[in-house]
C-alpha positions as CSV (number, residue, x, y, z in Angstrom):
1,X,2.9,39.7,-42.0
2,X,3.6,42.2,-39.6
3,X,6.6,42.5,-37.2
4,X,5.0,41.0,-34.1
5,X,3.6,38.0,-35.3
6,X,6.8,36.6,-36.9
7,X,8.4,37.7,-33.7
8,X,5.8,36.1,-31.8
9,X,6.2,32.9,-34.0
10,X,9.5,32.3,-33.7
11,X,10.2,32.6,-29.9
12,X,7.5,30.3,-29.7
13,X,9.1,27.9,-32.1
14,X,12.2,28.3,-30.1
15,X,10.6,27.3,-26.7
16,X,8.5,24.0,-28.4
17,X,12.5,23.5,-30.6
18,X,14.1,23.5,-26.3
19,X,11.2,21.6,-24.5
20,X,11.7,19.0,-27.6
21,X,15.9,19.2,-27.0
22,X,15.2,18.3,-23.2
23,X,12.9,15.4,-23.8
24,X,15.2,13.8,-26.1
25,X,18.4,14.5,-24.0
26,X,16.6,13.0,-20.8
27,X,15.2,9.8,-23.0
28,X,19.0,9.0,-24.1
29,X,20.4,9.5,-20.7
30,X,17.9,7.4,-19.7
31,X,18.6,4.7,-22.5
32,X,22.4,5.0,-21.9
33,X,22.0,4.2,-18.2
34,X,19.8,1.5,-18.5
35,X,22.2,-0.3,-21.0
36,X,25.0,0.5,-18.6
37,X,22.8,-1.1,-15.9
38,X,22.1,-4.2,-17.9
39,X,25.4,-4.7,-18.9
40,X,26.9,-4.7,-15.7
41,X,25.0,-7.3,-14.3
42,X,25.2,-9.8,-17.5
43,X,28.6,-9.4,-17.5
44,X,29.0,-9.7,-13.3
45,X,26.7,-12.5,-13.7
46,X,28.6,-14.7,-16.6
47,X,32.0,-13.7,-14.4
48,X,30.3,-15.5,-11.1
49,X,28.5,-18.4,-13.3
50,X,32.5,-19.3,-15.0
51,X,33.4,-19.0,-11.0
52,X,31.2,-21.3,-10.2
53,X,31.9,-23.7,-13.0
54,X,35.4,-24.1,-11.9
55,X,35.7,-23.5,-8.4
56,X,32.2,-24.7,-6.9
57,X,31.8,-23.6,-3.2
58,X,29.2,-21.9,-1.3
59,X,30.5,-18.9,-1.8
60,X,30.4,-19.1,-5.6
61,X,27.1,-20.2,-5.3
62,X,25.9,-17.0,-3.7
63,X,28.1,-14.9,-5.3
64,X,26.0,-16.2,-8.9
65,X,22.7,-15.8,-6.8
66,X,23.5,-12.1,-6.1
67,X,24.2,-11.6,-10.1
68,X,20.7,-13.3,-11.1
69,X,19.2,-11.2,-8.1
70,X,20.7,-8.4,-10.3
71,X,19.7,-9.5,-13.4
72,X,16.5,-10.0,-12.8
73,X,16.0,-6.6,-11.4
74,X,17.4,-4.6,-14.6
75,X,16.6,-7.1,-17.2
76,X,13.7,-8.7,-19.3
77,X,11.4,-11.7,-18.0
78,X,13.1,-13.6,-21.3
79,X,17.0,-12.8,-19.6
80,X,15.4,-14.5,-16.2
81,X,13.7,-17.3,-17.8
82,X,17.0,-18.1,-19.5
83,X,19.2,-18.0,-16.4
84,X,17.1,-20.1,-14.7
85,X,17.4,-22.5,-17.6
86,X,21.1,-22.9,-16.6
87,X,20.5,-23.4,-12.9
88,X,18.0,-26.2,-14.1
89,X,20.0,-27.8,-17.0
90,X,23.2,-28.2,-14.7
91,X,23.1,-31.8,-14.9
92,X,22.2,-32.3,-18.7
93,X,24.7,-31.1,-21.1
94,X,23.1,-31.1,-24.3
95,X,20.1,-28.9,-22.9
96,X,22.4,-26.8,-20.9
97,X,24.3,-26.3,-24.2
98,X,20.8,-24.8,-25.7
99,X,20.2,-22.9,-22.2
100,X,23.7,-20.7,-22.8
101,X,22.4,-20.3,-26.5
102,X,19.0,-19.2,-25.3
103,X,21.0,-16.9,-22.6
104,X,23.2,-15.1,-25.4
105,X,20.5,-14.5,-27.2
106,X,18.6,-13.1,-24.7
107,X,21.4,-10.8,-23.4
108,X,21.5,-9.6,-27.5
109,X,18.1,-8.5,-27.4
110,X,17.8,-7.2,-24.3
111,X,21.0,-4.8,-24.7
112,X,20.2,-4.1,-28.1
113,X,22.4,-6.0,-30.1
């Protein structure tokens, strides 16, 4: 092998070894804000639905509907779905019961847990 080529091989490895570096940088950033996202709004959401639980008004209603609002724009179809489980099981307390188990578990998977 003569001087060039490994020369020529190894800035070449060094550019692929940098694009590579970048990608995965950008990909956890990207990871990382979107969990940051999501957690936010489960946790603004479970903070307006206790809110509502023990103080019901109009303006703890809204306040919950701006958190599923949130929710359901950084979340998974299965995280909606479940929300909307509680909104529907308000009046039923063993299915709301499986509704906030259904929710957890949805969070979980969603966020990675």
């Amino acid at each position: 092998m003569d001087i060039i080529s490994l020369v020529g091989a190894f800035g070449v490895g060094a550019i692929v070894s940098t694009f590579a570096q970048s990608w995965l940088n950008d990909r956890a950033a990207k990871r990382k804000l979107a969990f940051q996202e999501k957690k936010e709004a489960f946790v603004g959401l479970l903070e307006a639905y206790q809110k509502a639980a023990v103080e019901p008004s109009d303006k703890a209603s809204k306040n919950f509907a701006y958190w599923q609002m949130r929710c359901e724009l950084v979340s998974s179809s299965q995280v909606t779905e479940a929300i909307q489980k509680i909104i529907d099981t308000n009046d039923d307390i063993e299915a709301r019961y499986i509704a906030h188990e259904q929710l957890k578990f949805a969070m979980r998977l969603d966020l990675g847990l």
